[in-house]
C-alpha positions in Angstrom: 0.0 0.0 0.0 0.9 3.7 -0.4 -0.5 6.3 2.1 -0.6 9.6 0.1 -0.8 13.3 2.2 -0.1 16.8 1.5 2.7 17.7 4.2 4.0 15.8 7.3 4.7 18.9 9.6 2.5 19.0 12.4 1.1 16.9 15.3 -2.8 16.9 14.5 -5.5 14.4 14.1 -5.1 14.0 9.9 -1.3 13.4 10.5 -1.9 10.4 13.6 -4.2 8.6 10.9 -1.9 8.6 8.5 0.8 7.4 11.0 -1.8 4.4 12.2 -2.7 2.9 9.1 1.1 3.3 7.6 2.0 1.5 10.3 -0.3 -1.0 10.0 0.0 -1.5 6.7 4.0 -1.1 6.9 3.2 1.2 3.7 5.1 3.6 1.9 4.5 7.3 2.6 4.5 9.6 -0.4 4.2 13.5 0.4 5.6 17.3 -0.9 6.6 18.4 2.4 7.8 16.8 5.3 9.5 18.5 8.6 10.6 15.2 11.1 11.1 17.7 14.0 7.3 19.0 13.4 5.3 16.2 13.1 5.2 12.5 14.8 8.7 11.2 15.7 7.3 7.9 14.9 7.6 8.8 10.8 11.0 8.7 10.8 10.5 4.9 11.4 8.9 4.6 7.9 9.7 4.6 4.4 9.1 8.2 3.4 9.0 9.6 -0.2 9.2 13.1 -0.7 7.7 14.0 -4.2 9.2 17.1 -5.7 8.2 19.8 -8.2 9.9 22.5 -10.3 6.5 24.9 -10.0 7.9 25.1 -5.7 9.9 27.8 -6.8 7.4 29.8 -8.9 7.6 33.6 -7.8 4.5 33.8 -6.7 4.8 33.6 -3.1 5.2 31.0 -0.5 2.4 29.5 0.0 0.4 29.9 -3.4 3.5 28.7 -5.4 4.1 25.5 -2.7 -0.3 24.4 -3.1 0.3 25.3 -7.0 3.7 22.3 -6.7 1.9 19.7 -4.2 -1.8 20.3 -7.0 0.8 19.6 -10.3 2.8 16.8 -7.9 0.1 14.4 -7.3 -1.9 14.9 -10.4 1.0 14.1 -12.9 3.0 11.1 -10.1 2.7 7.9 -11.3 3.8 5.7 -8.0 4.4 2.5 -9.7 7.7 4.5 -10.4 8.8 4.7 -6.9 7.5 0.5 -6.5 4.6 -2.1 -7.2 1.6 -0.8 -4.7 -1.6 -2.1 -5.3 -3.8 0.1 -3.6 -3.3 4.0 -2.8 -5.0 5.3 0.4 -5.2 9.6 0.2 -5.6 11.8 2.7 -4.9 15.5 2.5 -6.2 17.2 -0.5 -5.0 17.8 -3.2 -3.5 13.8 -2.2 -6.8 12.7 -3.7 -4.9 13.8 -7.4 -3.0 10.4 -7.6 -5.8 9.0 -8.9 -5.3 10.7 -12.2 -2.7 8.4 -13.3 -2.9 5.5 -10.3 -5.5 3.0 -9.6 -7.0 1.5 -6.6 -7.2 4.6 -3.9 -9.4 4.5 -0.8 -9.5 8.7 0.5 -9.9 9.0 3.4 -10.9 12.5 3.1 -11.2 14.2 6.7 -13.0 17.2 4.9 -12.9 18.3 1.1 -10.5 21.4 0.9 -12.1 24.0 3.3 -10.4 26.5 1.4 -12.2 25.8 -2.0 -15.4 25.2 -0.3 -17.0 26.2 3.2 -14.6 28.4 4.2 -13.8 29.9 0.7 -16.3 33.0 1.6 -14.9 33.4 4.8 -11.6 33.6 3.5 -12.4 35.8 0.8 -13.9 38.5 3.0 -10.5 38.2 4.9 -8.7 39.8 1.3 -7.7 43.0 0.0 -8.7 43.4 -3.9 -5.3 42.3 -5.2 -5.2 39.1 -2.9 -9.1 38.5 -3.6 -8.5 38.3 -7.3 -5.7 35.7 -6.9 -7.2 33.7 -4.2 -10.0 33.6 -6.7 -7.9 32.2 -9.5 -5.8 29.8 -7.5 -9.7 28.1 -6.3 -11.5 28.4 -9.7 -8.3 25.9 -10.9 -7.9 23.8 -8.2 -12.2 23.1 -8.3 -11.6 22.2 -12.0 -9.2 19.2 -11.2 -11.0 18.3 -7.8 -13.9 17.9 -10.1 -12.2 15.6 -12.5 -10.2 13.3 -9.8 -12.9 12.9 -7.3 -15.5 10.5 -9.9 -12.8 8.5 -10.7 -11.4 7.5 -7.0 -13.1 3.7 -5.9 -14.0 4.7 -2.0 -14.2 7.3 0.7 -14.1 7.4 4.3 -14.3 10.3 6.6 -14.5 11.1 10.2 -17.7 12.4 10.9 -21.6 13.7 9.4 -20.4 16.7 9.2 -17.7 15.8 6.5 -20.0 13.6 5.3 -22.4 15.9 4.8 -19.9 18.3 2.7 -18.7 16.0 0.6 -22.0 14.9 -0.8 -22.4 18.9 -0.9 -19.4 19.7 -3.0 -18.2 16.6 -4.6 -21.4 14.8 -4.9 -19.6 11.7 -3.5 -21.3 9.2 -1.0 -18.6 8.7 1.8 -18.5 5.7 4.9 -18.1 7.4 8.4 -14.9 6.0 10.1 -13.8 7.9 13.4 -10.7 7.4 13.9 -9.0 6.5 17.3 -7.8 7.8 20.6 -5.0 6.0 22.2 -6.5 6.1 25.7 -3.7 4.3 27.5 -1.2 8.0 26.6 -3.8 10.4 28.7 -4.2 10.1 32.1 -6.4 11.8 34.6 -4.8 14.3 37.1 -6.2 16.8 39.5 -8.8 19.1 38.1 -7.0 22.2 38.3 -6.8 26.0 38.3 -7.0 26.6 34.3 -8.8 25.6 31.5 -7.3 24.2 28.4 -7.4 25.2 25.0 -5.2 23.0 22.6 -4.7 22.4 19.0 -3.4 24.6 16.5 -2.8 28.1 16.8 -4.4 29.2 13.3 -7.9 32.2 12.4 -10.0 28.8 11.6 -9.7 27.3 15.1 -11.3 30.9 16.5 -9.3 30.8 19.5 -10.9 34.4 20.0 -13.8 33.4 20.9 -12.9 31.6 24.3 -10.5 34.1 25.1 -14.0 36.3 25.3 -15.5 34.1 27.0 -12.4 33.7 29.9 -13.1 37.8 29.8 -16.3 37.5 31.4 -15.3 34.9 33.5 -12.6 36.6 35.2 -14.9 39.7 35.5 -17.0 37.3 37.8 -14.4 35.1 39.6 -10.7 35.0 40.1 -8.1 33.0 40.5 -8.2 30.6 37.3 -5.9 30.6 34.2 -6.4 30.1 30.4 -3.4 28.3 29.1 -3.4 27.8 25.1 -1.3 25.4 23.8 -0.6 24.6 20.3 1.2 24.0 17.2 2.3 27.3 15.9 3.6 27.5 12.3 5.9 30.3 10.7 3.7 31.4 8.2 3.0 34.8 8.1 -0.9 34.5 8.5 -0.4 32.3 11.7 2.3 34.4 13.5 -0.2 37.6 12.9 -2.9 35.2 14.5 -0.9 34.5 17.4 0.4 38.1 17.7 -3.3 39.2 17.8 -4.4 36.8 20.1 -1.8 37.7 22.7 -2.7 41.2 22.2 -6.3 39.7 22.6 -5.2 38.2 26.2 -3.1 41.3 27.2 -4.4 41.8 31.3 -5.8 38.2 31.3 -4.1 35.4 33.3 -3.7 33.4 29.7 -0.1 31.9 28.9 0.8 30.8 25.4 2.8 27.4 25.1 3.7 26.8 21.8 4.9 23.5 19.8 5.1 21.5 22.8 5.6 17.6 23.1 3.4 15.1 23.6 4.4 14.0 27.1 3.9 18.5 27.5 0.3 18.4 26.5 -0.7 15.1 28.1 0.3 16.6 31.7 -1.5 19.8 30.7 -4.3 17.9 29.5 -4.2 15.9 33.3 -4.6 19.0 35.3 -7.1 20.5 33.6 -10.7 21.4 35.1 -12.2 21.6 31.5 -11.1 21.2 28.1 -12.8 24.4 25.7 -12.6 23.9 21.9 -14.3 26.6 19.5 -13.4 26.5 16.1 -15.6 27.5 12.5 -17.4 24.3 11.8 -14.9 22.1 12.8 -14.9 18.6 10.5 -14.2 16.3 13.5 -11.7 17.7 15.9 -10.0 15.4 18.0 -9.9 17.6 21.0 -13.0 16.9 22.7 -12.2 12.8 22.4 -8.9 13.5 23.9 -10.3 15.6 26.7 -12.7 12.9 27.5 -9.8 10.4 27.6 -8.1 12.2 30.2 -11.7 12.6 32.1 -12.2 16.0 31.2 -15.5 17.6 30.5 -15.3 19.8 27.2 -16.6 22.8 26.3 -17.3 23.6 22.5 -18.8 25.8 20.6 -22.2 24.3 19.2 -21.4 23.0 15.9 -19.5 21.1 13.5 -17.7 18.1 14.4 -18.1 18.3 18.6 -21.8 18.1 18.0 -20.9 14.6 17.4 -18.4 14.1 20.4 -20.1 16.0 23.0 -22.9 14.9 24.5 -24.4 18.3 26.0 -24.6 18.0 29.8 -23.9 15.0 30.1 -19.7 14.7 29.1 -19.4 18.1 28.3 -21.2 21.2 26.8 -22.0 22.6 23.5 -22.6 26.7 23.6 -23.4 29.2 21.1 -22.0 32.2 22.1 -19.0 33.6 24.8 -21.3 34.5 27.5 -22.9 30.7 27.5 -19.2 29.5 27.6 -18.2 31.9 30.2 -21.3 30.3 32.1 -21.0 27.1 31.6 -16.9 27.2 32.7 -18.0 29.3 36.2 -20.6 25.9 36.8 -17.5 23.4 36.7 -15.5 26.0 39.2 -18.6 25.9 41.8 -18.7 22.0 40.9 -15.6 20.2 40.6 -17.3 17.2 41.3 -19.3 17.5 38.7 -16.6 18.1 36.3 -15.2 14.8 37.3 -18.8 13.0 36.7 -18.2 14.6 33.4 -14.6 13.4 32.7 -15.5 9.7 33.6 -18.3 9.3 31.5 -16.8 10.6 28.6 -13.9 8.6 29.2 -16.6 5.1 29.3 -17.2 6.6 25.7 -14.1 7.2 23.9 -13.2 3.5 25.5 -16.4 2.0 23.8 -16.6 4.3 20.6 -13.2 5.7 19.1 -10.9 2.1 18.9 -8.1 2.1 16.5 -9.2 -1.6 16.3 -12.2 -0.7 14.8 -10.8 1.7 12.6 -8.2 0.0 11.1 -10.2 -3.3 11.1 -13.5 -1.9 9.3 -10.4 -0.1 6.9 -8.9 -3.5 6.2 -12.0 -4.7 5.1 -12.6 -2.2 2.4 -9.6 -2.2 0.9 -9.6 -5.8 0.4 -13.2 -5.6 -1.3 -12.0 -2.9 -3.4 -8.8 -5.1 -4.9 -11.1 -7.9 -5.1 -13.3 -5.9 -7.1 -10.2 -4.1 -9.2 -9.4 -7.6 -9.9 -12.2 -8.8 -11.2 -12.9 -5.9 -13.9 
């Protein structure tokens, strides 16, 4: 097998599922961009291909010029170059384009490109004239090959309904819900603590603003509790103007910034935790609440997207709509620690029962031997 992905930088739910099933599969991993002190230390175990373009050095800037290379990579590789693989599994987009010259893939698409698609608006309104008219370009091309690639590829699995539901949206493809898993046995529960949590990437989409509000109010009411963020933080320009607003954001607040941390850092902040809060736009999945839950923390996340599927509103966690409703529900679990506990344990009963990398990789296994089967008898 080959297991296809955009860039292998970061520590983040799309990477670990890439990480599981090459494992499992002891497949090769093709991708344009990969940074071993970024992402899992466990990659550097595997066979890693790094596929390379001339169009990287376009003078165009950065980051159009490097999702120009990885769009042209994929769609013109032919794999059986690099070795005889019988069936690609794709993950990042544009990933999905190896299906234009290979056979055989199984995309496991954790959400079609947000850019391109729900966010694409969003983004827009986020652009001066000049940028607009580029941005516009860059999306009206990629759309034209997504279009083409998507019909041809055999079978598609993503995370959640709410990835689901956009891919039958915007690529009018039927997809299989898989969640992928939580490896329980790394989080642990601690004391539930003086701060509440906020990890995952430090980038505008995660809206990290909008509990930073929230822990506003709250400290108007009550004192003596910390927000402590902690997250990746790339050096793109976009995300260290993010992160430089944000602090500005917290300025007066008792919020610390930890940045690029280990593992073993964010399973001890994750252990002395009172809550877990998680607000990004629309989020396809999110791992965070799952992980909060296996360290028996309650979660608190903004009411939609993916944590509508995780969350089980009062019950392992809560779902809110707005900064006030967060900034309420966050003073309940300091006048009830007890009650945040009740919280973390049944969630934890759930991620046990529900998010298995057995069960993933098991059900994934499955597929991709009905799909050779399948290839094999065309």
């Amino acid at each position: 097998m080959a297991v296809a992905t955009t860039a292998l930088e970061a520590k983040g739910g799309a990477e670990r599922v890439v990480l599981k099933l090459a494992e499992h599969f002891d497949a090769t991993v093709f991708t344009t961009r990969y940074s071993p002190e970024g992402t899992y230390e466990e990659f550097g175990d595997l066979d890693i291909r790094i596929l390379k373009s001339p169009l990287q050095k376009l003078p165009i800037g950065k980051r159009l010029s490097t999702g120009i290379a990885a769009g042209s990579t994929f769609y013109t590789a032919n794999l059986q170059e690099y070795g005889d693989f019988d069936i690609i599994n794709a993950h990042q987009s544009p990933s999905e384009w190896l299906r234009n010259k290979n056979k055989q893939m199984i995309w496991y698409c954790h959400s079609p490109n947000r850019e391109a698609f729900d966010l694409y608006e969003w983004r827009m309104r986020r652009r001066d004239p000049l940028r607009k008219l580029a941005f516009w370009t860059a999306i009206k091309a990629f759309r034209h090959f997504e279009f083409q690639v998507v019909p041809k590829i055999e079978y598609i699995f993503t995370n959640s309904k709410n990835s689901k539901s956009r891919i039958k949206k915007y690529l009018n493809r039927d997809a299989e819900i898989l969640h992928p898993g939580i490896e329980v046995g790394k989080f642990r529960s601690g004391e539930y603590g003086n701060y509440f949590l906020y990890p995952g990437r430090i980038t505008p989409e995660k809206d990290i603003e909008f509990s930073i509000s929230a822990f506003r109010r709250l400290c108007e009411r009550v004192k003596g509790h910390r927000m402590v963020i902690a997250g990746s933080l790339s050096d793109r320009p976009e995300h260290i103007a993010y992160f430089d607003k944000l602090k500005k954001m917290a300025a007066g607040l008792p919020v610390e910034f930890q940045t690029n941390l280990s593992e073993g850092e964010l399973t001890e902040l994750y252990a002395g935790a009172l809550a877990v809060l998680y607000t990004p736009i629309n989020e396809d999945f999110g791992l965070i609440p799952p992980e909060a839950m296996a360290a028996e923390k309650p979660c608190i996340a903004k009411n939609e997207g993916g944590p509508r599927e995780t969350v089980i509103d009062g019950v392992d966690g809560f779902l809110v709509n707005n900064p006030d409703e967060m900034a309420d529900r966050m003073e309940f679990f300091i006048r009830n620690p007890a009650l945040a506990e009740q919280f973390g344990k049944k969630g934890k009963k759930k991620v046990e029962r529900d998010f298995t990398w057995d069960h993933f990789l098991k059900r994934f296994e499955e597929k991709a031997k009905e799909v050779l089967k399948n290839a094999e008898e065309k």
